[in-house]
ModelCIF file with pLDDT and N, C-alpha, C, O atoms, coordinates in Angstrom:
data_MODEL
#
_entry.id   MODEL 
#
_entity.id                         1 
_entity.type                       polymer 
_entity.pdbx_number_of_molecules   1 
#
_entity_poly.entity_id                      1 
_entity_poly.type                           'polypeptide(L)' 
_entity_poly.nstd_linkage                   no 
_entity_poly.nstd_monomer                   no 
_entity_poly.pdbx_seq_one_letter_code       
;(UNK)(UNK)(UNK)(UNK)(UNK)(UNK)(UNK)(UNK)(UNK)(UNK)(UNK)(UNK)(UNK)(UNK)(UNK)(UNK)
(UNK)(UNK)(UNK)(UNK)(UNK)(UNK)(UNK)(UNK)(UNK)(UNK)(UNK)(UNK)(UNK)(UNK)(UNK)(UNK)
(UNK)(UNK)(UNK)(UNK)(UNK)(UNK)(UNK)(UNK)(UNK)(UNK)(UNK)(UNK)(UNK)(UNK)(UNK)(UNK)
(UNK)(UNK)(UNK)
;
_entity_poly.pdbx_seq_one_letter_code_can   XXXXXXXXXXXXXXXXXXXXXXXXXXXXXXXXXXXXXXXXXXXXXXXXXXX 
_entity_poly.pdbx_strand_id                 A 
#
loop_
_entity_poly_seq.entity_id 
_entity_poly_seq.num 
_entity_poly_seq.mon_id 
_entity_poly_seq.hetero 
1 1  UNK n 
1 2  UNK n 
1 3  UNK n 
1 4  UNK n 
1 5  UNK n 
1 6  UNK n 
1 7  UNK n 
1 8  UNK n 
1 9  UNK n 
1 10 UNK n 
1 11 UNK n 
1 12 UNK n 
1 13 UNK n 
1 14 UNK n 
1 15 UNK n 
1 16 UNK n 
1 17 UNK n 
1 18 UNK n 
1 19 UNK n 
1 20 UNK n 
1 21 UNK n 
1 22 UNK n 
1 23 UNK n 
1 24 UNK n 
1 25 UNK n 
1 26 UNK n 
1 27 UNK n 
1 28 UNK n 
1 29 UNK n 
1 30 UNK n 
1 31 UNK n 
1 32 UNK n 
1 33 UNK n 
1 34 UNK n 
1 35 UNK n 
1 36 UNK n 
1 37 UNK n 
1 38 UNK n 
1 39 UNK n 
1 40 UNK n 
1 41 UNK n 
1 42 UNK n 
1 43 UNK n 
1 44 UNK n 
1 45 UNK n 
1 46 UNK n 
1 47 UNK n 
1 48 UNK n 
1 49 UNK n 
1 50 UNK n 
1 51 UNK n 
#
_struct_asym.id          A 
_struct_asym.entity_id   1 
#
loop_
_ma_qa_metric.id 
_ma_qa_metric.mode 
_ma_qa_metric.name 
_ma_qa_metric.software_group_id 
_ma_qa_metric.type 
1 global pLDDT . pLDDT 
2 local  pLDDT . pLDDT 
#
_ma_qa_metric_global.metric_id      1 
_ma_qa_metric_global.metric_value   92.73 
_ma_qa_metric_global.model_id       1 
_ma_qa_metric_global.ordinal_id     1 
#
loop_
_ma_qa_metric_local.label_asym_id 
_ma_qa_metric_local.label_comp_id 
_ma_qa_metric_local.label_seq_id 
_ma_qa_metric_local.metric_id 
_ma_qa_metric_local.metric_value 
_ma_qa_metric_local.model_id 
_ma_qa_metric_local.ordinal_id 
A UNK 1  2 75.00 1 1  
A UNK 2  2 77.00 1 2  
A UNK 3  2 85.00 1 3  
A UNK 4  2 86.00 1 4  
A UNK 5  2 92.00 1 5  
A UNK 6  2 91.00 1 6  
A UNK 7  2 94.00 1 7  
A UNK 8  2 94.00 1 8  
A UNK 9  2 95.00 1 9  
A UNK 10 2 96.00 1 10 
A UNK 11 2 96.00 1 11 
A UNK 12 2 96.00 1 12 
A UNK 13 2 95.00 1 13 
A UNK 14 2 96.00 1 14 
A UNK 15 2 94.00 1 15 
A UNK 16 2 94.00 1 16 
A UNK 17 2 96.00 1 17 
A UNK 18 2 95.00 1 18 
A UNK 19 2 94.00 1 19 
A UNK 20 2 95.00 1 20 
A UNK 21 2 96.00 1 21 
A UNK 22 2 94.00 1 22 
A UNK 23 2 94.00 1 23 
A UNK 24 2 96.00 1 24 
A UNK 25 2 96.00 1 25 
A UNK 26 2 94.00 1 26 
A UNK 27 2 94.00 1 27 
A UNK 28 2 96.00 1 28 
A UNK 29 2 96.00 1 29 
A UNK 30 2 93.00 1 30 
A UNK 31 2 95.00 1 31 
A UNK 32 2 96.00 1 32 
A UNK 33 2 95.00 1 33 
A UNK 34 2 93.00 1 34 
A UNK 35 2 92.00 1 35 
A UNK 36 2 92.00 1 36 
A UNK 37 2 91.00 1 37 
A UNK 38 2 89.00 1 38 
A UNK 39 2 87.00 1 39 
A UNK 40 2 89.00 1 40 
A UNK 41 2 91.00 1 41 
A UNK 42 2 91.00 1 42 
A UNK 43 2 92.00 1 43 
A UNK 44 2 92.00 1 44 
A UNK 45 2 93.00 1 45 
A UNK 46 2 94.00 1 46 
A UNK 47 2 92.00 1 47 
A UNK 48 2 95.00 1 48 
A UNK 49 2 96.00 1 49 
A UNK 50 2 95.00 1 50 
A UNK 51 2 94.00 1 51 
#
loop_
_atom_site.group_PDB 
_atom_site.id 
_atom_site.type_symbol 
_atom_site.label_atom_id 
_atom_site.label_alt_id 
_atom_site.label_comp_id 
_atom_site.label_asym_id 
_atom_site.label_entity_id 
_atom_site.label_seq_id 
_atom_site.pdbx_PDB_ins_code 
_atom_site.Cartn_x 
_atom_site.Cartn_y 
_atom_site.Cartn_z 
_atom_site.occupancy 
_atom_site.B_iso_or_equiv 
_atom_site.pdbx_formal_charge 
_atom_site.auth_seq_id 
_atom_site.auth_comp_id 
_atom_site.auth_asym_id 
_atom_site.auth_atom_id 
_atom_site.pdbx_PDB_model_num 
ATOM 1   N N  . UNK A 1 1  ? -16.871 48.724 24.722 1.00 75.00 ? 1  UNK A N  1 
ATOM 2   C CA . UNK A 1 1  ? -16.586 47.440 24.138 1.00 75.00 ? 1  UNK A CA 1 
ATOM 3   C C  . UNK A 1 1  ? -17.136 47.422 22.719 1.00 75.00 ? 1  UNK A C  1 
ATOM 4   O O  . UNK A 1 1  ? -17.919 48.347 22.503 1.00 75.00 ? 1  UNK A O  1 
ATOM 5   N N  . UNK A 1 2  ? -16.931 46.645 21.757 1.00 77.00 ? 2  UNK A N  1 
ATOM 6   C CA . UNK A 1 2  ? -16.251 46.651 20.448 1.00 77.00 ? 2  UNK A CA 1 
ATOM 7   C C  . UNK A 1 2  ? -16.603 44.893 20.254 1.00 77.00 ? 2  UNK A C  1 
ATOM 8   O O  . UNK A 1 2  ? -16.337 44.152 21.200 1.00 77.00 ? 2  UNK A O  1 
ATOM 9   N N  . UNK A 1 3  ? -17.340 44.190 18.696 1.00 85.00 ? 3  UNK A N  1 
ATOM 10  C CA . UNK A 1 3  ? -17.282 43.343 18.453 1.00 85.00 ? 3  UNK A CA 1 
ATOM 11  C C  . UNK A 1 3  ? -16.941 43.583 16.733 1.00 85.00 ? 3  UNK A C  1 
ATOM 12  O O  . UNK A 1 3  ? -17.540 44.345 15.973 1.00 85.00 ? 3  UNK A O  1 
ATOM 13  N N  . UNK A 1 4  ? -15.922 42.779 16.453 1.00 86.00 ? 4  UNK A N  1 
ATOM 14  C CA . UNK A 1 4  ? -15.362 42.913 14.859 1.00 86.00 ? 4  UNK A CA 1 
ATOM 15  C C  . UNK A 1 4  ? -15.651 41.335 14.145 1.00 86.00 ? 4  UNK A C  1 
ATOM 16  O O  . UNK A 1 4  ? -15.093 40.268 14.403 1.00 86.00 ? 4  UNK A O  1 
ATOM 17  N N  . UNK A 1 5  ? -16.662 41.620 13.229 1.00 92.00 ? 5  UNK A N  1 
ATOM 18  C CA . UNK A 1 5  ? -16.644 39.932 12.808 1.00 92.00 ? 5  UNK A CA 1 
ATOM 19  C C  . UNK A 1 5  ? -16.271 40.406 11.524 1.00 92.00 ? 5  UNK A C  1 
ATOM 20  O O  . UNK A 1 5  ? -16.952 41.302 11.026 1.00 92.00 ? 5  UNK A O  1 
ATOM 21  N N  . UNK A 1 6  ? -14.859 39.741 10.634 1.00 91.00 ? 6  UNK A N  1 
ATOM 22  C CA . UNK A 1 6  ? -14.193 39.959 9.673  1.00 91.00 ? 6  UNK A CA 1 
ATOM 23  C C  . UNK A 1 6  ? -14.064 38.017 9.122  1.00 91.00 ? 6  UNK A C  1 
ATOM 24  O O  . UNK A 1 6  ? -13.809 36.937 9.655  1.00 91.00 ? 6  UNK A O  1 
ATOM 25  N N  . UNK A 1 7  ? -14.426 38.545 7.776  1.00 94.00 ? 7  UNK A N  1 
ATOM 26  C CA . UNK A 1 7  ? -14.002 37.434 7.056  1.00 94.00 ? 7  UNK A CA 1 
ATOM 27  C C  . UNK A 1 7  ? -12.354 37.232 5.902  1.00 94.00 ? 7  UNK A C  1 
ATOM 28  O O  . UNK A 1 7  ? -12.107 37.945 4.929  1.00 94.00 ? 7  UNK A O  1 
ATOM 29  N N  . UNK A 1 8  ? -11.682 36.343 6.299  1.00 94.00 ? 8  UNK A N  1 
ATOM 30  C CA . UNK A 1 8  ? -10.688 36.526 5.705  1.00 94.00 ? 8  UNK A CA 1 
ATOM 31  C C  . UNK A 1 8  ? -10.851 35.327 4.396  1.00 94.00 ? 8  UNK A C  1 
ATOM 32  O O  . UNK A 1 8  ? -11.487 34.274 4.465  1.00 94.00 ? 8  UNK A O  1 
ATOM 33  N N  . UNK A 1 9  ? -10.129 35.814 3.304  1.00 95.00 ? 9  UNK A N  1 
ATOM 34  C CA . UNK A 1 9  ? -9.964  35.038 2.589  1.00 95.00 ? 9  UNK A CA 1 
ATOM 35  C C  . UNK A 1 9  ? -8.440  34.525 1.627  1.00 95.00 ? 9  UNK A C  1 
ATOM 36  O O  . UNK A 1 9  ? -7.631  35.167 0.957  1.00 95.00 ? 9  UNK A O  1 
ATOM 37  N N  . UNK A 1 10 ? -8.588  32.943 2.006  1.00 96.00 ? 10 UNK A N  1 
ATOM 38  C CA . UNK A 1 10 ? -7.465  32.587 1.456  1.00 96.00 ? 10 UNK A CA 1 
ATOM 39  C C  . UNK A 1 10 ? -6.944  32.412 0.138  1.00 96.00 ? 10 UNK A C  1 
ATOM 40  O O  . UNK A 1 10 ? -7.851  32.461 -0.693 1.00 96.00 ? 10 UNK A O  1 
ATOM 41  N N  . UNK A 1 11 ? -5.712  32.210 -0.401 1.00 96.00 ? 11 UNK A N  1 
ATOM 42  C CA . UNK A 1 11 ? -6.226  31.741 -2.043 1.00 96.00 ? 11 UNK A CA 1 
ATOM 43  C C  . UNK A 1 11 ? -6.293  30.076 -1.971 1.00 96.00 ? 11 UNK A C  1 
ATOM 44  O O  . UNK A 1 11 ? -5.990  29.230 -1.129 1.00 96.00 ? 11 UNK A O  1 
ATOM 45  N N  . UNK A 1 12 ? -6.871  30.069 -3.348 1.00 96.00 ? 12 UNK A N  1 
ATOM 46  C CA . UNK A 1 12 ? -7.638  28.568 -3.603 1.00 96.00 ? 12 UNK A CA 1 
ATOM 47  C C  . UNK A 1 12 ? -6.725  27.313 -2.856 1.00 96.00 ? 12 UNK A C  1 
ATOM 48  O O  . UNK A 1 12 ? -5.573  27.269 -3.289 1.00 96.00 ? 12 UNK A O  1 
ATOM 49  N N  . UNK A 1 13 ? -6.929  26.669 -2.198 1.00 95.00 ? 13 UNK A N  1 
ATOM 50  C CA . UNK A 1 13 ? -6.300  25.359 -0.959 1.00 95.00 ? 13 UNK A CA 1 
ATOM 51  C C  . UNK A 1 13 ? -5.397  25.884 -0.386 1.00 95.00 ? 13 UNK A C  1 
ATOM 52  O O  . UNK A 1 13 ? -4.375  25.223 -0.196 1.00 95.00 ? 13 UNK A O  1 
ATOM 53  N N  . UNK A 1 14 ? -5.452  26.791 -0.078 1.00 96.00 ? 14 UNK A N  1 
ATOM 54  C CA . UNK A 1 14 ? -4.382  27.122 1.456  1.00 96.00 ? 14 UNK A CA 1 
ATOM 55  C C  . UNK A 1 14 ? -5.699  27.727 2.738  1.00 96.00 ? 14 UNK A C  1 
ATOM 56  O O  . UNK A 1 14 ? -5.291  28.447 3.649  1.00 96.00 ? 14 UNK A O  1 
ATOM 57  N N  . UNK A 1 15 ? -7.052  27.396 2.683  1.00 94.00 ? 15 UNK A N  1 
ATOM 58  C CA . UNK A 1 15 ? -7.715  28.017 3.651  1.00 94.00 ? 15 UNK A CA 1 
ATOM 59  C C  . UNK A 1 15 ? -6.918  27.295 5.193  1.00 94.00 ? 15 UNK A C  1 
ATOM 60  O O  . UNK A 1 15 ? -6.636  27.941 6.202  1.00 94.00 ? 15 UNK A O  1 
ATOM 61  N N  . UNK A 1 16 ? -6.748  26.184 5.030  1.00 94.00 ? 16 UNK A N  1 
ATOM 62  C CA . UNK A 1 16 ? -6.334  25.361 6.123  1.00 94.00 ? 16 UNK A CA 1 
ATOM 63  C C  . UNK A 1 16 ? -5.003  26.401 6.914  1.00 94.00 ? 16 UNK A C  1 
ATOM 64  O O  . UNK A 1 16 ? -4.989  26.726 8.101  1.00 94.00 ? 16 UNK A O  1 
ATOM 65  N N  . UNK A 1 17 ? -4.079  26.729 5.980  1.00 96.00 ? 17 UNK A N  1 
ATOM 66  C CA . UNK A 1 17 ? -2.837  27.152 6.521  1.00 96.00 ? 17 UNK A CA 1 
ATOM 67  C C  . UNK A 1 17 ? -3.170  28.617 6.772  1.00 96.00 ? 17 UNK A C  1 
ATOM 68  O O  . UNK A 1 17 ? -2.171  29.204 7.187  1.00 96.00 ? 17 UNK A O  1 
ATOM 69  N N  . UNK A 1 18 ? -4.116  29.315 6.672  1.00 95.00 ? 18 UNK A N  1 
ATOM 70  C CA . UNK A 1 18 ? -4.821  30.637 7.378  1.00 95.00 ? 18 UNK A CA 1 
ATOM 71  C C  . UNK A 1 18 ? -5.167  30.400 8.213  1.00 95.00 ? 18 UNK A C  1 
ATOM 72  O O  . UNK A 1 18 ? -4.817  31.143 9.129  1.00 95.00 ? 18 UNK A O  1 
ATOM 73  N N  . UNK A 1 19 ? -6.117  29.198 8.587  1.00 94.00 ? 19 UNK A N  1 
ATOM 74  C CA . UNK A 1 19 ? -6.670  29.459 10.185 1.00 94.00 ? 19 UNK A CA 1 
ATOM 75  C C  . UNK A 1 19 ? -5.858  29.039 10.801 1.00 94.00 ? 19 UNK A C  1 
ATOM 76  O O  . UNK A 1 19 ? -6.009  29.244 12.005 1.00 94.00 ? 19 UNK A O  1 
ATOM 77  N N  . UNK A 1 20 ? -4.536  28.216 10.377 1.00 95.00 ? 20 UNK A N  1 
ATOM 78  C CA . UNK A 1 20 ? -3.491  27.562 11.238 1.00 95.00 ? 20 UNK A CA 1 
ATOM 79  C C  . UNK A 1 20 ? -3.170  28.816 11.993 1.00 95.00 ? 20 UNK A C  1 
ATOM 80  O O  . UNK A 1 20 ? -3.291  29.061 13.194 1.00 95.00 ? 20 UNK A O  1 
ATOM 81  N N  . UNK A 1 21 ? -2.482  29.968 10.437 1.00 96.00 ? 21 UNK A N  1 
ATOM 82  C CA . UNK A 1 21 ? -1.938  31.346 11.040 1.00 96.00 ? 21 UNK A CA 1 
ATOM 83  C C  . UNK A 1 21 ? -2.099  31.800 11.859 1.00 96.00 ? 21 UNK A C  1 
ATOM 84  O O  . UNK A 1 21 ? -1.229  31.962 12.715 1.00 96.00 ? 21 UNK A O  1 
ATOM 85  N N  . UNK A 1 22 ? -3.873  32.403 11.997 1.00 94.00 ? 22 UNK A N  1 
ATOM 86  C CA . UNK A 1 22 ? -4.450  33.154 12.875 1.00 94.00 ? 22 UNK A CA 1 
ATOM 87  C C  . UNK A 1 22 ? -4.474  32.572 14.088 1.00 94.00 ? 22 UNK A C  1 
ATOM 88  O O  . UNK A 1 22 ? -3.787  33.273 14.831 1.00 94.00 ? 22 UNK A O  1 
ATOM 89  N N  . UNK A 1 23 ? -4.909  31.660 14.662 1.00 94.00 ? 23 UNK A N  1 
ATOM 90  C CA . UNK A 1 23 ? -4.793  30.385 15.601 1.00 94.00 ? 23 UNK A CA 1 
ATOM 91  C C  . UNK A 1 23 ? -3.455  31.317 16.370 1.00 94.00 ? 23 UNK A C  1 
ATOM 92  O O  . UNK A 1 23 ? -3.446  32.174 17.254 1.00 94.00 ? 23 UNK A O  1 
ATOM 93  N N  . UNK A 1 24 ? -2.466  30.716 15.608 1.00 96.00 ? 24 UNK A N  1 
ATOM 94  C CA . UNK A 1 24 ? -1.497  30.346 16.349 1.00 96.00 ? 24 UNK A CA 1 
ATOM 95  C C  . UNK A 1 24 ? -0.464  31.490 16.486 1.00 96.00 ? 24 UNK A C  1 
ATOM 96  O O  . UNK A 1 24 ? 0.509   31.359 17.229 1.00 96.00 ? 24 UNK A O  1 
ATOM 97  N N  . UNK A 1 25 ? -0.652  32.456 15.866 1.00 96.00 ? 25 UNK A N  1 
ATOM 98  C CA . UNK A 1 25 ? 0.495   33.944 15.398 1.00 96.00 ? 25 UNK A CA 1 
ATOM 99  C C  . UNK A 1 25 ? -0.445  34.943 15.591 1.00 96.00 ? 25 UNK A C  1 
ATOM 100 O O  . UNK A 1 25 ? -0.258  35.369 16.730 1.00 96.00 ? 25 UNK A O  1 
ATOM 101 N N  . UNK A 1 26 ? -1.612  35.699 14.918 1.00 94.00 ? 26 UNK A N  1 
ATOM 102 C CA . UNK A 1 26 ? -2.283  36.561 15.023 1.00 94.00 ? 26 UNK A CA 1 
ATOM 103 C C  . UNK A 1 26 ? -3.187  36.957 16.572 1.00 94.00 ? 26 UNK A C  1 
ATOM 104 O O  . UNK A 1 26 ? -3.092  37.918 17.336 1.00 94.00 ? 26 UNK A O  1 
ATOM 105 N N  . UNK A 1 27 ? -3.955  35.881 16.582 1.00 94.00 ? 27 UNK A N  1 
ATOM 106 C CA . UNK A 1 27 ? -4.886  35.472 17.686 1.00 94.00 ? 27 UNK A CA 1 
ATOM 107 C C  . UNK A 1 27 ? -4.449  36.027 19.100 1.00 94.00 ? 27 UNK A C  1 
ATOM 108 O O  . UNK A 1 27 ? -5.103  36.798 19.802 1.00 94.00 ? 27 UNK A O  1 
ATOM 109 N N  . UNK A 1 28 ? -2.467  35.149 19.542 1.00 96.00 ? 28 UNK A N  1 
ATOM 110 C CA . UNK A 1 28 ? -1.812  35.368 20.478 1.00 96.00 ? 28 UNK A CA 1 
ATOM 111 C C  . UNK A 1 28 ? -1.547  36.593 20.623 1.00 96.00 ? 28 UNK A C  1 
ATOM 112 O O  . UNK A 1 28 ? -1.379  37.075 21.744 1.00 96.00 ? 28 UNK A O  1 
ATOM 113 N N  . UNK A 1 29 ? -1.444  37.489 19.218 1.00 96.00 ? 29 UNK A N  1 
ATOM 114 C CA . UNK A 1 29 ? -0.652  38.620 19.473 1.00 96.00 ? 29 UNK A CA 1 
ATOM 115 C C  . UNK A 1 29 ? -1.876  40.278 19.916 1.00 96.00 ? 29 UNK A C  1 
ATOM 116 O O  . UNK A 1 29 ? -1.793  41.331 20.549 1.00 96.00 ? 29 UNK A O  1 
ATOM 117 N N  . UNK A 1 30 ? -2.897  39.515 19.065 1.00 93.00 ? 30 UNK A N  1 
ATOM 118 C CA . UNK A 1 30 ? -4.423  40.095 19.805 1.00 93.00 ? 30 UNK A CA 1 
ATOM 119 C C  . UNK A 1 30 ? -4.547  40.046 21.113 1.00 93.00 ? 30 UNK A C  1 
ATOM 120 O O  . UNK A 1 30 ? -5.019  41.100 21.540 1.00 93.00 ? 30 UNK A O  1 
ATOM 121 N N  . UNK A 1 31 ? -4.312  39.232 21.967 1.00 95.00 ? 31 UNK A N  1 
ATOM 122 C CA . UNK A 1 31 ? -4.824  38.575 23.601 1.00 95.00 ? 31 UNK A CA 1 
ATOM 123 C C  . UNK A 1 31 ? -3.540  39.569 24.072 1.00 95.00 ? 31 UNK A C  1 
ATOM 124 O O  . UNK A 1 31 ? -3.612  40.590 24.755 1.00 95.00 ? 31 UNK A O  1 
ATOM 125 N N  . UNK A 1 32 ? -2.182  38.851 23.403 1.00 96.00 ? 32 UNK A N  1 
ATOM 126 C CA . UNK A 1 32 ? -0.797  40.110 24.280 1.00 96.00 ? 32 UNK A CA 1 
ATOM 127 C C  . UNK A 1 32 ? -1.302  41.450 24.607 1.00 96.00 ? 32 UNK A C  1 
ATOM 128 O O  . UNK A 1 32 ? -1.168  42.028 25.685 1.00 96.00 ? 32 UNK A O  1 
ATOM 129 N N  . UNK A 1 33 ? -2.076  42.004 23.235 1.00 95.00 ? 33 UNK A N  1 
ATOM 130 C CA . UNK A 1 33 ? -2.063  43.171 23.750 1.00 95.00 ? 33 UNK A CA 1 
ATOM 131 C C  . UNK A 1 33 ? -3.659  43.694 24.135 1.00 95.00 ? 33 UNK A C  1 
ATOM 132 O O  . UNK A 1 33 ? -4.172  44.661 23.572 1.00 95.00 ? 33 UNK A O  1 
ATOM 133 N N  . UNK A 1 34 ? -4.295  42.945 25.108 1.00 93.00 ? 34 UNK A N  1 
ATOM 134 C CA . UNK A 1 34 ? -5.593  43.009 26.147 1.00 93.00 ? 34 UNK A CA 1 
ATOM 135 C C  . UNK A 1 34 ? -6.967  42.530 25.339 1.00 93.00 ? 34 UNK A C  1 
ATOM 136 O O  . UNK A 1 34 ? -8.035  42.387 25.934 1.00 93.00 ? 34 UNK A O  1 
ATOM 137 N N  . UNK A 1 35 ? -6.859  42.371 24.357 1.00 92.00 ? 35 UNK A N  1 
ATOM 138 C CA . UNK A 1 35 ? -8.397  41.882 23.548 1.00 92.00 ? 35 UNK A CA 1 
ATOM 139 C C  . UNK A 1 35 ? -8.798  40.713 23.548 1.00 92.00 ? 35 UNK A C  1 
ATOM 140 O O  . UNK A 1 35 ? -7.968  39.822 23.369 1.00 92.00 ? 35 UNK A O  1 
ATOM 141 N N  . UNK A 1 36 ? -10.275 40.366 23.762 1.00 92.00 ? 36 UNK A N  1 
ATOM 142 C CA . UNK A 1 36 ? -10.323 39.808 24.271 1.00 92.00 ? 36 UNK A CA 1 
ATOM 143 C C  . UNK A 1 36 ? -11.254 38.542 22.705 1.00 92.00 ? 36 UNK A C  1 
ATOM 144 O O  . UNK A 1 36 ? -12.428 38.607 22.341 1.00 92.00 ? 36 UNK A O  1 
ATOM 145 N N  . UNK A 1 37 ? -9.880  37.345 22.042 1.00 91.00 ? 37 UNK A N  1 
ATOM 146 C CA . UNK A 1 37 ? -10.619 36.966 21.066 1.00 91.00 ? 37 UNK A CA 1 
ATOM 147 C C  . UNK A 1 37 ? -11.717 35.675 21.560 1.00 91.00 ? 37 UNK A C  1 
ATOM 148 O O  . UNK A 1 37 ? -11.332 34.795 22.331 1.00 91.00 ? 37 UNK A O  1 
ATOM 149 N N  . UNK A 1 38 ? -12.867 35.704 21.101 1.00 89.00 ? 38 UNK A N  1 
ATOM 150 C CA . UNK A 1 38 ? -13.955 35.039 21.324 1.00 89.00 ? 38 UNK A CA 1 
ATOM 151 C C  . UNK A 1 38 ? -13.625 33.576 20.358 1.00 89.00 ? 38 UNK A C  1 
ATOM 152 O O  . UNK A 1 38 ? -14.124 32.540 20.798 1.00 89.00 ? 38 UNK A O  1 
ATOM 153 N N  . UNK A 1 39 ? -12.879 33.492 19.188 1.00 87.00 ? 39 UNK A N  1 
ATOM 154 C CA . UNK A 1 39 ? -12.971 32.994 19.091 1.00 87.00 ? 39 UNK A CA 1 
ATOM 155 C C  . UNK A 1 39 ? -12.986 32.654 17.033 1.00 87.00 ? 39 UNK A C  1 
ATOM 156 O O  . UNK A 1 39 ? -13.701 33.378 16.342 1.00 87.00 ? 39 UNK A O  1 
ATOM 157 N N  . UNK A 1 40 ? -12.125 31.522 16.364 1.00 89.00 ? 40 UNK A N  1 
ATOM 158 C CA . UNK A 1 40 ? -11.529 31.799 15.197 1.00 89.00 ? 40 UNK A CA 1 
ATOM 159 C C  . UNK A 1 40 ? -12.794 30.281 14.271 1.00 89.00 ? 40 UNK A C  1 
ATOM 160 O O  . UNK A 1 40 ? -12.966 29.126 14.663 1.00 89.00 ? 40 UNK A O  1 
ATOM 161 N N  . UNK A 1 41 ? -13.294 30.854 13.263 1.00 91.00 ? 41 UNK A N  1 
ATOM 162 C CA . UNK A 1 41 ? -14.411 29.667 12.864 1.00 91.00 ? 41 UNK A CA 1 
ATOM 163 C C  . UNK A 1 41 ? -14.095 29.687 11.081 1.00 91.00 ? 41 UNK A C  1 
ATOM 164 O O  . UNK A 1 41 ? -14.104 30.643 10.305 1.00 91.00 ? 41 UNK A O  1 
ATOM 165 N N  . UNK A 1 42 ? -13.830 28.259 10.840 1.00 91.00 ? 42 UNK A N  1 
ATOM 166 C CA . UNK A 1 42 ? -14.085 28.159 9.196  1.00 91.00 ? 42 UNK A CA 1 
ATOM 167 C C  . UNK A 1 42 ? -15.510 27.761 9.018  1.00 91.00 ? 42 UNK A C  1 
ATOM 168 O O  . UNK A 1 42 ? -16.299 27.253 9.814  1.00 91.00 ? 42 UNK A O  1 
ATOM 169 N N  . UNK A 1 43 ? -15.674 28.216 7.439  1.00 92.00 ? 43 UNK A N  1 
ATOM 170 C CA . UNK A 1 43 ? -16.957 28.472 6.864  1.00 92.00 ? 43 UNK A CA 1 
ATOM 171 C C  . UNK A 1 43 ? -17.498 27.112 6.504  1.00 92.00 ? 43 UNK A C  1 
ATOM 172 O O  . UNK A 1 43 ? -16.783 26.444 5.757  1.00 92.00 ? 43 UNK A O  1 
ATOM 173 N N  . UNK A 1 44 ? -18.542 26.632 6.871  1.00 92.00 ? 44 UNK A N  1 
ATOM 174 C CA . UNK A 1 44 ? -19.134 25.484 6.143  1.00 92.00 ? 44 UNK A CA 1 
ATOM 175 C C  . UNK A 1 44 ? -19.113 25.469 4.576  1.00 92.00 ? 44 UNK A C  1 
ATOM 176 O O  . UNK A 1 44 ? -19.953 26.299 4.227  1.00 92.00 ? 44 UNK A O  1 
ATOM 177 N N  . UNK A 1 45 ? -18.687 25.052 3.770  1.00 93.00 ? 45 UNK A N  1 
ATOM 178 C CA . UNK A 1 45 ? -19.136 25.559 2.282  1.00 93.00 ? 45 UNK A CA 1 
ATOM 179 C C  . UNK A 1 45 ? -17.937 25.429 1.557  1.00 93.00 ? 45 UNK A C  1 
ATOM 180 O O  . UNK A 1 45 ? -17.525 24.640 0.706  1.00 93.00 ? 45 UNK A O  1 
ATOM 181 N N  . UNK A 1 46 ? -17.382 26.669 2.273  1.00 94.00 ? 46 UNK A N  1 
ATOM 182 C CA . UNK A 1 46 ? -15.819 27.332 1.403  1.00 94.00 ? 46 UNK A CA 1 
ATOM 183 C C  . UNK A 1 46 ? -14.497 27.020 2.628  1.00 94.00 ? 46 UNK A C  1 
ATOM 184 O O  . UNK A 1 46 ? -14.493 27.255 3.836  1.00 94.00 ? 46 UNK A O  1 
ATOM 185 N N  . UNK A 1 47 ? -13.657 26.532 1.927  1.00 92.00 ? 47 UNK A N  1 
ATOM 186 C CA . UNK A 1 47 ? -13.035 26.139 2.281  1.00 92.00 ? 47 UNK A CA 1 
ATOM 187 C C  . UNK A 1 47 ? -11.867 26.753 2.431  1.00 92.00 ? 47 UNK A C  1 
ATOM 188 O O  . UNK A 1 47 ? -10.983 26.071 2.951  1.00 92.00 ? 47 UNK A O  1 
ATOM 189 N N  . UNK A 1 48 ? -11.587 27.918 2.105  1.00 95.00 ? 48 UNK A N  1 
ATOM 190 C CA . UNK A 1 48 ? -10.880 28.837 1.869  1.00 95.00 ? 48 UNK A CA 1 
ATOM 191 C C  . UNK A 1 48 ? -10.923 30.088 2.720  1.00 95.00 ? 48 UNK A C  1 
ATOM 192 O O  . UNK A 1 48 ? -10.001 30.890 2.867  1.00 95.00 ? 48 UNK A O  1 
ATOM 193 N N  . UNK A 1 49 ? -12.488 30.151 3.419  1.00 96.00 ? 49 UNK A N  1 
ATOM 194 C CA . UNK A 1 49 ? -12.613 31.533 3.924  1.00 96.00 ? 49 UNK A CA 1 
ATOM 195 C C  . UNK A 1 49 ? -12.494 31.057 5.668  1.00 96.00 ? 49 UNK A C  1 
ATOM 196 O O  . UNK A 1 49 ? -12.788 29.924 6.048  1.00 96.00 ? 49 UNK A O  1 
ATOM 197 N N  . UNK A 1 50 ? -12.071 32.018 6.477  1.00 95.00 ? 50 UNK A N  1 
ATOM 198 C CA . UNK A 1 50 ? -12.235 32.147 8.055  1.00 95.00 ? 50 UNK A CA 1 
ATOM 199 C C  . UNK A 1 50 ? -12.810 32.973 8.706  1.00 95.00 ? 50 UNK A C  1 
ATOM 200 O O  . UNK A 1 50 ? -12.458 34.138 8.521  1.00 95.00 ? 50 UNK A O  1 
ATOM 201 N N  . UNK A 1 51 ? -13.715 32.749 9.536  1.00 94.00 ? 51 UNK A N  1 
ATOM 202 C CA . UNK A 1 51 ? -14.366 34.268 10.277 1.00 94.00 ? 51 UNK A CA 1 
ATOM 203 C C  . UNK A 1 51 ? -13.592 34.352 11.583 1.00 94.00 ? 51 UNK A C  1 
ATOM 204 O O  . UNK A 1 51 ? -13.789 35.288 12.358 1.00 94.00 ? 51 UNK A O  1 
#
């Protein structure tokens, strides 16, 4: 087992429509194929970035 903590970053006011992404397109397509996501968090601060 394997833990990946990656920070993504958006450009300036679209952080919102990244974590929408990941959420809802990326996330699912992680779990399809057996992984197991813990879980998608924006940054206190910046508004732009997602862990």
């Amino acid at each position: 087992m394997f833990y990946e903590i990656r920070t993504e970053h958006a450009r300036h006011g679209r952080g919102a429509e990244l974590a929408r992404y990941l959420d809802e397109t990326v996330i699912p397509l992680h779990e399809e194929r057996g992984m197991r996501v813990v879980g998608s968090f924006t940054v206190a601060g910046d508004e732009d970035a997602v862990v």
